[in-house]
Predicted model as a PDB file, atoms N, CA, C, CB and O in Angstrom, pLDDT in the B-factor column:
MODEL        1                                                                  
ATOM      1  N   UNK A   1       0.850  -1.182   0.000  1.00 60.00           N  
ATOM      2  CA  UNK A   1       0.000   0.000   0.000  1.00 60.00           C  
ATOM      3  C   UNK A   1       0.889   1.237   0.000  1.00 60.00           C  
ATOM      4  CB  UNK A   1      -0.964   0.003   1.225  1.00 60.00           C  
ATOM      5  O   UNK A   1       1.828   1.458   0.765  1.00 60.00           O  
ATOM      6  N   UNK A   2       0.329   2.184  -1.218  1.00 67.00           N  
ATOM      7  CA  UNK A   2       1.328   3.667  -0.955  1.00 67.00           C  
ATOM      8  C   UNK A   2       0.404   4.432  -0.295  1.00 67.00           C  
ATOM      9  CB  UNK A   2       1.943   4.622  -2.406  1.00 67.00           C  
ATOM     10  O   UNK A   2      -0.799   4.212  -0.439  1.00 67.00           O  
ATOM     11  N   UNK A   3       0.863   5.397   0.487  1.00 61.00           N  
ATOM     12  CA  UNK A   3       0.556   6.370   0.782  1.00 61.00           C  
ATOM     13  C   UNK A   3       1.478   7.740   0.753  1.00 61.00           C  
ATOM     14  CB  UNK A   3       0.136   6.028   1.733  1.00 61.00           C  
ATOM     15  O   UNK A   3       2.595   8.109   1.116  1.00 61.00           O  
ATOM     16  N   UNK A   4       0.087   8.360  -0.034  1.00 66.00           N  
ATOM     17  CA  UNK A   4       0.897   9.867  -0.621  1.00 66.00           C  
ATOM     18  C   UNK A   4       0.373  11.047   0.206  1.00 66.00           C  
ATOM     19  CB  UNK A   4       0.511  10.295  -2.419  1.00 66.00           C  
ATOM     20  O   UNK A   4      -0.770  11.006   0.663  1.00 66.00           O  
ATOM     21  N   UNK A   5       1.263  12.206   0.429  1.00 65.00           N  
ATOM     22  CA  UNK A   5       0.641  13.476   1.130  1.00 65.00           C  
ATOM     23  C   UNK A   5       0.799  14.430  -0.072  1.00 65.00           C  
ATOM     24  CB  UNK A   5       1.481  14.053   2.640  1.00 65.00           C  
ATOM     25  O   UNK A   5       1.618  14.594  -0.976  1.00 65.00           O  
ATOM     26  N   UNK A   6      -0.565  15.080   0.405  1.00 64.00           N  
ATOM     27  CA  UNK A   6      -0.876  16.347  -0.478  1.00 64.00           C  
ATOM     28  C   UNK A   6      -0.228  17.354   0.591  1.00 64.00           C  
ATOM     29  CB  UNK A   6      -2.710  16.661  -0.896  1.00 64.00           C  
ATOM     30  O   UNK A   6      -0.590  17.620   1.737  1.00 64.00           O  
ATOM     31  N   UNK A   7       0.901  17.844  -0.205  1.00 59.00           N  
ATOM     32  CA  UNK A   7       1.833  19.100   0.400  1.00 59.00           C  
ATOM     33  C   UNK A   7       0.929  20.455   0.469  1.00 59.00           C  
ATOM     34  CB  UNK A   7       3.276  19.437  -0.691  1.00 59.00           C  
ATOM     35  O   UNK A   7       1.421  21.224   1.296  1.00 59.00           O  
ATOM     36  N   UNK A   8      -0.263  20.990  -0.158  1.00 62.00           N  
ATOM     37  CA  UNK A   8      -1.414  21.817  -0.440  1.00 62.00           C  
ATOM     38  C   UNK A   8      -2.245  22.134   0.850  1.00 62.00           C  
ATOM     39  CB  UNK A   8      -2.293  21.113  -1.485  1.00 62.00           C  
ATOM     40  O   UNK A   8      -2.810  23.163   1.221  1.00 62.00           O  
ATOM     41  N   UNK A   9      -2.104  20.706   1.483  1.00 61.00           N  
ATOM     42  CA  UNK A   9      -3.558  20.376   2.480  1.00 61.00           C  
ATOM     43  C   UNK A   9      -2.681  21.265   3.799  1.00 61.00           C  
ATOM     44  CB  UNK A   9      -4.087  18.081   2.917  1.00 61.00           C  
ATOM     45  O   UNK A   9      -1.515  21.006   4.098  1.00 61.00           O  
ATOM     46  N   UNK A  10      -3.415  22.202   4.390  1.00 73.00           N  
ATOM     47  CA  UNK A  10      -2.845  22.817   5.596  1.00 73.00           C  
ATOM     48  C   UNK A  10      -4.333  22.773   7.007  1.00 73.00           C  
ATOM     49  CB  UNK A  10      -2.255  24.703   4.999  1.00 73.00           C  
ATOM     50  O   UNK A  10      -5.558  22.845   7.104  1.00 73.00           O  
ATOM     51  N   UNK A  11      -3.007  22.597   7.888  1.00 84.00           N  
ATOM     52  CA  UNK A  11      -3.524  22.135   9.268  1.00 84.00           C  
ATOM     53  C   UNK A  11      -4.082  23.891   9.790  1.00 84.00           C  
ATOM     54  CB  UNK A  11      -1.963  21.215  10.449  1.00 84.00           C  
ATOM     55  O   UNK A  11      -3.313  24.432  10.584  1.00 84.00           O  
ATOM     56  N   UNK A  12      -5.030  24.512   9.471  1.00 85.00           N  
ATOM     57  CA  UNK A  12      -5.363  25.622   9.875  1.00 85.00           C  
ATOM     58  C   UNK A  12      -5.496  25.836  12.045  1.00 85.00           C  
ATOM     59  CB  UNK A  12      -6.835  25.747   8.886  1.00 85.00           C  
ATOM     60  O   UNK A  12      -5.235  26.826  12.729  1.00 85.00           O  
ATOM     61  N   UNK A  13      -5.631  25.459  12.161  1.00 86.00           N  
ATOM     62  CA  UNK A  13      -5.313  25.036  13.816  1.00 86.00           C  
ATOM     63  C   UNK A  13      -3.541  25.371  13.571  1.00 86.00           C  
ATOM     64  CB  UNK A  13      -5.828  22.861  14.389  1.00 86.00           C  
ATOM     65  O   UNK A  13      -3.103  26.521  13.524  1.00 86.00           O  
ATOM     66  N   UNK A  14      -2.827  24.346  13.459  1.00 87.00           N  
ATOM     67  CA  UNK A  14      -1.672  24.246  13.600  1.00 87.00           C  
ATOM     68  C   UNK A  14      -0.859  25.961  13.361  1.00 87.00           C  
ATOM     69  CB  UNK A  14      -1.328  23.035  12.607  1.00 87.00           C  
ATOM     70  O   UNK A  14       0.120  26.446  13.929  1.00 87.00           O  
ATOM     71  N   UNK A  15      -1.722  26.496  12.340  1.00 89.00           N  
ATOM     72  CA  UNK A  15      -0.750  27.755  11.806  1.00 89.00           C  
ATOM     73  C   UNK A  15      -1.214  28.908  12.274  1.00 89.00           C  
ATOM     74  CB  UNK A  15      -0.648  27.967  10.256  1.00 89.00           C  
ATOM     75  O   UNK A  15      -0.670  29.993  12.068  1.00 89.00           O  
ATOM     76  N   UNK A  16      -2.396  28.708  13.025  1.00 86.00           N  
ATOM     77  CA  UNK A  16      -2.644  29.903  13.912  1.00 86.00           C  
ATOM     78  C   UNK A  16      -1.806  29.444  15.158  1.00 86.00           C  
ATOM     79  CB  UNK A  16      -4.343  30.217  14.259  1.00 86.00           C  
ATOM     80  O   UNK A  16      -1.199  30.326  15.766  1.00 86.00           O  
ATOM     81  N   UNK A  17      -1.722  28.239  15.562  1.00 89.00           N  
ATOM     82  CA  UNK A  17      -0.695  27.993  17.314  1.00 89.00           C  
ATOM     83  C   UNK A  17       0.690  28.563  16.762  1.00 89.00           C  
ATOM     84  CB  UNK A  17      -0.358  25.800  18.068  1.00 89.00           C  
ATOM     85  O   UNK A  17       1.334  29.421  17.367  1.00 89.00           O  
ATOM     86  N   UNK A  18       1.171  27.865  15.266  1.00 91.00           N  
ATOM     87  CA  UNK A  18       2.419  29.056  15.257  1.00 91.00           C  
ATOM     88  C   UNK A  18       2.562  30.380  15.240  1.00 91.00           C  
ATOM     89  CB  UNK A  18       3.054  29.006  14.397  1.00 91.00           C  
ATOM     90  O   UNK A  18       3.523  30.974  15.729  1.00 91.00           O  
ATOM     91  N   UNK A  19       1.316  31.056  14.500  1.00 90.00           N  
ATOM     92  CA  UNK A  19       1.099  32.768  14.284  1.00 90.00           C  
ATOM     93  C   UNK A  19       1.683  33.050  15.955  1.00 90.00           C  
ATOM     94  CB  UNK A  19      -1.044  33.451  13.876  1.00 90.00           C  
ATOM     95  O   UNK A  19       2.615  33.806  16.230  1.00 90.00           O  
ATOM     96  N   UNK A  20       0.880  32.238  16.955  1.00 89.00           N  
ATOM     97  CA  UNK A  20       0.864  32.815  18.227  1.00 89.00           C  
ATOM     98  C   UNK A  20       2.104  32.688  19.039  1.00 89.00           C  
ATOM     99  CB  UNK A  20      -0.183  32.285  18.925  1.00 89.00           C  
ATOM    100  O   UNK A  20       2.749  33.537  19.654  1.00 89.00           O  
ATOM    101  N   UNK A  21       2.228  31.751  18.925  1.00 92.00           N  
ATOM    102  CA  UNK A  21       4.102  31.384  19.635  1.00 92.00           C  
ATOM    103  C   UNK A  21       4.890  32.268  19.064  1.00 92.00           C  
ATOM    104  CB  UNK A  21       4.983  29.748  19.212  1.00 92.00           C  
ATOM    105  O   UNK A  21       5.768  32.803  19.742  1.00 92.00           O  
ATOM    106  N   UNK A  22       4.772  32.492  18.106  1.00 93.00           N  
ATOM    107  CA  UNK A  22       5.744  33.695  17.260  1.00 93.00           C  
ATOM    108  C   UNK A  22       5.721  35.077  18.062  1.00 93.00           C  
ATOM    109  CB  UNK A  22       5.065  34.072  15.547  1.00 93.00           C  
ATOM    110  O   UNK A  22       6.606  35.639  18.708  1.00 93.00           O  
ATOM    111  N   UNK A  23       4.115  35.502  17.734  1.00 91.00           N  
ATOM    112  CA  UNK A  23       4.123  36.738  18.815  1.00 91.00           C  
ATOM    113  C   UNK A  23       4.670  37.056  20.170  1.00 91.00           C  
ATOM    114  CB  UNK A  23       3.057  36.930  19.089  1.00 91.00           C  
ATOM    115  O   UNK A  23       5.105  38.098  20.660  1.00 91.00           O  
ATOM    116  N   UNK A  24       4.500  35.734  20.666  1.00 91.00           N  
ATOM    117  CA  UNK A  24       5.122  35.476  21.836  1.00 91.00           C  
ATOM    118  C   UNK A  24       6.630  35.324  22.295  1.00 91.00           C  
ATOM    119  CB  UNK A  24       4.625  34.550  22.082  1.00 91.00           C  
ATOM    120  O   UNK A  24       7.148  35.431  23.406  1.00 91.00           O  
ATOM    121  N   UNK A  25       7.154  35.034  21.035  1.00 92.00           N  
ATOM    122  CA  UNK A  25       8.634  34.799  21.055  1.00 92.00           C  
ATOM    123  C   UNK A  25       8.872  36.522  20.954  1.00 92.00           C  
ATOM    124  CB  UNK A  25       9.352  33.645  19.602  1.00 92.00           C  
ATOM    125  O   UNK A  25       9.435  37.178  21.831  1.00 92.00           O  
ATOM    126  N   UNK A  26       8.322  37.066  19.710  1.00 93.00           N  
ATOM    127  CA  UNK A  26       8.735  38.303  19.730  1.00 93.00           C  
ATOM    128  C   UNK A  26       8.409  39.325  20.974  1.00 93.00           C  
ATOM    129  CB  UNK A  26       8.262  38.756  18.588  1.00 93.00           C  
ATOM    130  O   UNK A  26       9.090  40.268  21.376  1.00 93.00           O  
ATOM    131  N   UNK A  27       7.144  38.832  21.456  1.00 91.00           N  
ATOM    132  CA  UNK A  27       7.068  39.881  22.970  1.00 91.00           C  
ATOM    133  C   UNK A  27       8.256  39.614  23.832  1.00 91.00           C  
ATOM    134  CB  UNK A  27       5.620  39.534  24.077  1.00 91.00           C  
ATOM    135  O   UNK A  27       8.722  40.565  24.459  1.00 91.00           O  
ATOM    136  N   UNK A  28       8.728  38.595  23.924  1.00 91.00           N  
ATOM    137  CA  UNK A  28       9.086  38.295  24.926  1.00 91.00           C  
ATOM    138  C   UNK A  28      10.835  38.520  24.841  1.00 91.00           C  
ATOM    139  CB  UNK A  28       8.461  36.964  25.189  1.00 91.00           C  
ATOM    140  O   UNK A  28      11.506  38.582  25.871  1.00 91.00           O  
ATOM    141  N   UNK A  29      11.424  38.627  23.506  1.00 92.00           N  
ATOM    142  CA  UNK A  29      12.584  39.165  23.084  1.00 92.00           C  
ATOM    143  C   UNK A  29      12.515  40.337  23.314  1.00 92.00           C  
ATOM    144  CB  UNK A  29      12.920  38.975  21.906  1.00 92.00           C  
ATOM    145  O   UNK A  29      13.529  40.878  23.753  1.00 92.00           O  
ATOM    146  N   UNK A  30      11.386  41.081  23.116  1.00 91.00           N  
ATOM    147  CA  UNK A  30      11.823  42.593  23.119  1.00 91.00           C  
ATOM    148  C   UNK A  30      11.013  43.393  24.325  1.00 91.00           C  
ATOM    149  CB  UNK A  30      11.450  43.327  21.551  1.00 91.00           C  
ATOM    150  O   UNK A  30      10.648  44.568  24.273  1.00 91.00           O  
ATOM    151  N   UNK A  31      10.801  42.369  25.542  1.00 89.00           N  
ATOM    152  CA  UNK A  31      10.255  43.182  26.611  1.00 89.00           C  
ATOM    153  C   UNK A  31      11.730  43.089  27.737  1.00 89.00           C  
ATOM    154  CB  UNK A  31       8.556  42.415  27.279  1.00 89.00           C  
ATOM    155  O   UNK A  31      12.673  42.320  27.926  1.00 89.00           O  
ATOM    156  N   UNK A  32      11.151  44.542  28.352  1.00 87.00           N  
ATOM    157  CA  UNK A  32      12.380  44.474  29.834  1.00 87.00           C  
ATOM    158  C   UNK A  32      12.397  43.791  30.531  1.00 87.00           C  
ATOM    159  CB  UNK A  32      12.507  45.290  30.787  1.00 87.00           C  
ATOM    160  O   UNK A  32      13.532  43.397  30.800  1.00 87.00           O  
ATOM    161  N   UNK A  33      11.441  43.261  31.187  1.00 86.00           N  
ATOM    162  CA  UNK A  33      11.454  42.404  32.190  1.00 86.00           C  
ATOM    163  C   UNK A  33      12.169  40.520  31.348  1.00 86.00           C  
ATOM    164  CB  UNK A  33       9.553  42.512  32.873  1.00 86.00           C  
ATOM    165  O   UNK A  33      12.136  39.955  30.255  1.00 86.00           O  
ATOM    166  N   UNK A  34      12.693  40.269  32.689  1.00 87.00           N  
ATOM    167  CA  UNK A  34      12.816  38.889  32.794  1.00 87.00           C  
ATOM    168  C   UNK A  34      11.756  37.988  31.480  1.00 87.00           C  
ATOM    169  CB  UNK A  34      12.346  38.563  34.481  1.00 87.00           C  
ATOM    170  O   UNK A  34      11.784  37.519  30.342  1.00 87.00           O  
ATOM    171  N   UNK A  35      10.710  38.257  32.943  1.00 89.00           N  
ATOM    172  CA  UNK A  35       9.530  37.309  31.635  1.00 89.00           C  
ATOM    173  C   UNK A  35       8.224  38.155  31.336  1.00 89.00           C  
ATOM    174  CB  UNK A  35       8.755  35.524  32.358  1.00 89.00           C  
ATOM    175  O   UNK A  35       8.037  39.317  31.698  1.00 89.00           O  
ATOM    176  N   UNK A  36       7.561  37.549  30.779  1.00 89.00           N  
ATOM    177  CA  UNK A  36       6.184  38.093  30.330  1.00 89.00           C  
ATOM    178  C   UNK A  36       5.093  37.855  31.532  1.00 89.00           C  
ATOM    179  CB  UNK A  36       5.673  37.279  28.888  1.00 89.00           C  
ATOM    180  O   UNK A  36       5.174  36.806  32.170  1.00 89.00           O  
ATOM    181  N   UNK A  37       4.254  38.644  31.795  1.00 90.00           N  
ATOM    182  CA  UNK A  37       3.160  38.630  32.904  1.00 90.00           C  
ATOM    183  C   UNK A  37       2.491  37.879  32.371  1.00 90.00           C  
ATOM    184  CB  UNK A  37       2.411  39.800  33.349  1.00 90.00           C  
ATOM    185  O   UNK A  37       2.534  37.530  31.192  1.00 90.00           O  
ATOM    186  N   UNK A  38       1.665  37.490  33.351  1.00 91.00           N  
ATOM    187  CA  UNK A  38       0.507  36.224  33.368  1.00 91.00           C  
ATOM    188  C   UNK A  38      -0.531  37.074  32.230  1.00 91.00           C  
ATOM    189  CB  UNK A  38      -0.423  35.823  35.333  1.00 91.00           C  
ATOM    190  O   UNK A  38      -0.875  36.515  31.188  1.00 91.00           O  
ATOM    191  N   UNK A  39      -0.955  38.422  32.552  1.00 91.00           N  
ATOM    192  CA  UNK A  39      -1.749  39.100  31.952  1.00 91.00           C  
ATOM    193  C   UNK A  39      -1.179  39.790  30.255  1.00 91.00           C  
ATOM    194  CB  UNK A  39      -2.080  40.096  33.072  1.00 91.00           C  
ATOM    195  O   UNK A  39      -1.692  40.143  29.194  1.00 91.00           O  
ATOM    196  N   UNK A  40      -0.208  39.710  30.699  1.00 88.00           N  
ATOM    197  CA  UNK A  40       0.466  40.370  28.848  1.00 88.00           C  
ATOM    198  C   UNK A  40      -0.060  38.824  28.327  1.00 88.00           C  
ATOM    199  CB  UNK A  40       3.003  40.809  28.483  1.00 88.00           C  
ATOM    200  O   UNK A  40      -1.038  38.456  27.676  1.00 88.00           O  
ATOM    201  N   UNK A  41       1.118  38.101  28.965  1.00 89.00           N  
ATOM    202  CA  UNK A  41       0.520  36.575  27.690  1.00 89.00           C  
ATOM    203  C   UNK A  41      -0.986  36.747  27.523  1.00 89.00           C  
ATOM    204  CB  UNK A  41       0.720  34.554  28.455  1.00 89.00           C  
ATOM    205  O   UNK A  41      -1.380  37.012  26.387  1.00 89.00           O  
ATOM    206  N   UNK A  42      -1.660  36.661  28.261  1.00 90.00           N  
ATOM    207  CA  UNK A  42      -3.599  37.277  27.999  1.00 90.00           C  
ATOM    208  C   UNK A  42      -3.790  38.134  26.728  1.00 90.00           C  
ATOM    209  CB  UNK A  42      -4.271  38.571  29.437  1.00 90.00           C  
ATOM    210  O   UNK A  42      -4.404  37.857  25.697  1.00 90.00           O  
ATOM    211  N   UNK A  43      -3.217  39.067  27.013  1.00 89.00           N  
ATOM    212  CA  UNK A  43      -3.115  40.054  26.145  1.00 89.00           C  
ATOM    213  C   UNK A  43      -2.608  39.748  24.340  1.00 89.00           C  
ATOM    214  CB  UNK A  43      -2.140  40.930  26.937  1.00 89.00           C  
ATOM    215  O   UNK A  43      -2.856  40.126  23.196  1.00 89.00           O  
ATOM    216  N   UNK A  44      -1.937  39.006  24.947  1.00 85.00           N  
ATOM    217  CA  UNK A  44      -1.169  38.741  23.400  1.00 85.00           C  
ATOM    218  C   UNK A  44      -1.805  37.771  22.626  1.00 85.00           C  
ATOM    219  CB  UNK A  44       0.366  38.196  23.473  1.00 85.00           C  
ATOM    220  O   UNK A  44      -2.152  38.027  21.473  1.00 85.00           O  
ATOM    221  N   UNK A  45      -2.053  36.332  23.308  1.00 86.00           N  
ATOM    222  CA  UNK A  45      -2.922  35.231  22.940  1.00 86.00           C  
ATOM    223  C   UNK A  45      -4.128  35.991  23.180  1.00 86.00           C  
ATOM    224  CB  UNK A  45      -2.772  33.816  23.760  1.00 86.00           C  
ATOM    225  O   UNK A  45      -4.638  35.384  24.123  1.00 86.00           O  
ATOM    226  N   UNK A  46      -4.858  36.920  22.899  1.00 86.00           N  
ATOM    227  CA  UNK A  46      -6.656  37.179  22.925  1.00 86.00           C  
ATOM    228  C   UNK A  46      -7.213  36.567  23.687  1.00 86.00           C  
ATOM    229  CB  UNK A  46      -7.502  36.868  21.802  1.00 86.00           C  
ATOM    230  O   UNK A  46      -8.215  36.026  23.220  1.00 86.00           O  
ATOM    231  N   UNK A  47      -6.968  36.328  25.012  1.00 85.00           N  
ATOM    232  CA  UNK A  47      -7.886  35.309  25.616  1.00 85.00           C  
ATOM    233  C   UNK A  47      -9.282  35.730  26.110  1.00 85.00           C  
ATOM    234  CB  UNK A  47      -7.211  34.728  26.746  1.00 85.00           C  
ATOM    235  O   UNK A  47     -10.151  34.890  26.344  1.00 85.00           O  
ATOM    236  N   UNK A  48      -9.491  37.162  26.275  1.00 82.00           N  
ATOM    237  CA  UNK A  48     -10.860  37.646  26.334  1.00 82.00           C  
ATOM    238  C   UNK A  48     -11.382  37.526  25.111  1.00 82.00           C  
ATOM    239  CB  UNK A  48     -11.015  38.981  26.787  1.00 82.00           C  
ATOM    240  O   UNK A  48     -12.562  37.186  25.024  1.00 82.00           O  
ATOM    241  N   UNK A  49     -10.567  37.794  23.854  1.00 79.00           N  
ATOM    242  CA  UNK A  49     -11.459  37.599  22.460  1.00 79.00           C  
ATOM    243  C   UNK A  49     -12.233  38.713  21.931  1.00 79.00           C  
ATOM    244  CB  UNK A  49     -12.512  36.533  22.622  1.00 79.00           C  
ATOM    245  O   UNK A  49     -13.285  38.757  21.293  1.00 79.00           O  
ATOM    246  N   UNK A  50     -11.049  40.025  22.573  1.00 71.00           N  
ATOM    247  CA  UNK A  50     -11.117  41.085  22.306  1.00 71.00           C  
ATOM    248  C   UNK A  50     -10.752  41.903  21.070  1.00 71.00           C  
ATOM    249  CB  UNK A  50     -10.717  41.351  23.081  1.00 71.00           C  
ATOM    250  O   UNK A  50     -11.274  42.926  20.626  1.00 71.00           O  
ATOM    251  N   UNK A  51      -9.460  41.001  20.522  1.00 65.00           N  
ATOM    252  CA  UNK A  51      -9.366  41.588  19.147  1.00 65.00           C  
ATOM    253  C   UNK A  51     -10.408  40.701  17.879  1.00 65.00           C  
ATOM    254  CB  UNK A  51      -7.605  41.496  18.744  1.00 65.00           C  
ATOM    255  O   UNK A  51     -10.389  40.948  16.674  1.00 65.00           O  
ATOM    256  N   UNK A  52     -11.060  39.899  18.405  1.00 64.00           N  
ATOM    257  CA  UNK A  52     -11.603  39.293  17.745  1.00 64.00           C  
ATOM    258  C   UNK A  52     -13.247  39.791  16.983  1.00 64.00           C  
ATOM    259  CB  UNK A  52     -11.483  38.288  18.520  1.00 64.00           C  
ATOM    260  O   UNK A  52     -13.844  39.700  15.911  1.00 64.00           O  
ATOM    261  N   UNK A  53     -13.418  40.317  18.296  1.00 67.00           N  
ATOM    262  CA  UNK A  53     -14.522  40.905  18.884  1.00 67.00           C  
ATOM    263  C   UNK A  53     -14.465  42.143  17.776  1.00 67.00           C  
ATOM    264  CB  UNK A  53     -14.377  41.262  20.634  1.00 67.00           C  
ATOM    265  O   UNK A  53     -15.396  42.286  16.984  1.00 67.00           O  
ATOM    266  N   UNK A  54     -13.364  42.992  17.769  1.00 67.00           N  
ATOM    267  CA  UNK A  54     -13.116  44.282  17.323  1.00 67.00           C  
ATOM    268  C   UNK A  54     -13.715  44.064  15.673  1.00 67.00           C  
ATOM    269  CB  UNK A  54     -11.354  44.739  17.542  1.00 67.00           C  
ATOM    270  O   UNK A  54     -14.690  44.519  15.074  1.00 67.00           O  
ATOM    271  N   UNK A  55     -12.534  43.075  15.274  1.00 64.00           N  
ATOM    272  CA  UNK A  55     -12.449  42.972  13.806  1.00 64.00           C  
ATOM    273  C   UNK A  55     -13.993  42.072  13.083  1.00 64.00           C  
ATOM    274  CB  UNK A  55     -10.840  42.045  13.499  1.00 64.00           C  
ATOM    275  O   UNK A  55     -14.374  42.196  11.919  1.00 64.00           O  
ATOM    276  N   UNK A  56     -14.536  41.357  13.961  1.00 69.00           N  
ATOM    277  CA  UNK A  56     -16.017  41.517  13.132  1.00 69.00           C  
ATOM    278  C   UNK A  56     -16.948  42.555  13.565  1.00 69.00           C  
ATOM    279  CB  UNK A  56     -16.897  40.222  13.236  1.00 69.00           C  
ATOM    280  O   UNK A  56     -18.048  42.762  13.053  1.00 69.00           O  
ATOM    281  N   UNK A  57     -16.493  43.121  14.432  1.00 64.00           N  
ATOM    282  CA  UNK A  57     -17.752  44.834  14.617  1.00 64.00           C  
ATOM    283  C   UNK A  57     -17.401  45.293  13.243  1.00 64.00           C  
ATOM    284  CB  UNK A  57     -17.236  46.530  16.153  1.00 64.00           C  
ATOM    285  O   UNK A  57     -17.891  46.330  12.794  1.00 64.00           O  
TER     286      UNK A  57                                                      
ENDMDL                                                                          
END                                                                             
């Protein structure tokens, strides 16, 4: 039995968790502190679902 992958087919889940780790890498390179607050990461990952909120008003 072959099995072939369609290189085309994208894991839409998967490439928004990278969009977000990214942001996160970049907050977190270019903030002063040590680490990132409990509430920035909030902030950054949308967890109220506030920028979300914005962009379909």
């Amino acid at each position: 039995m072959t099995v072939t992958c369609d290189a085309t087919v994208q894991d839409r889940v998967a490439l928004v968790e990278i969009e977000l780790i990214g942001e996160l890498m970049i907050a977190a390179a270019a903030a002063s502190e040590e680490r990132l607050s409990p509430d920035r990461i909030d902030e950054l990952l949308d967890v109220g679902g506030r920028r979300r909120r914005e962009r379909s008003a």
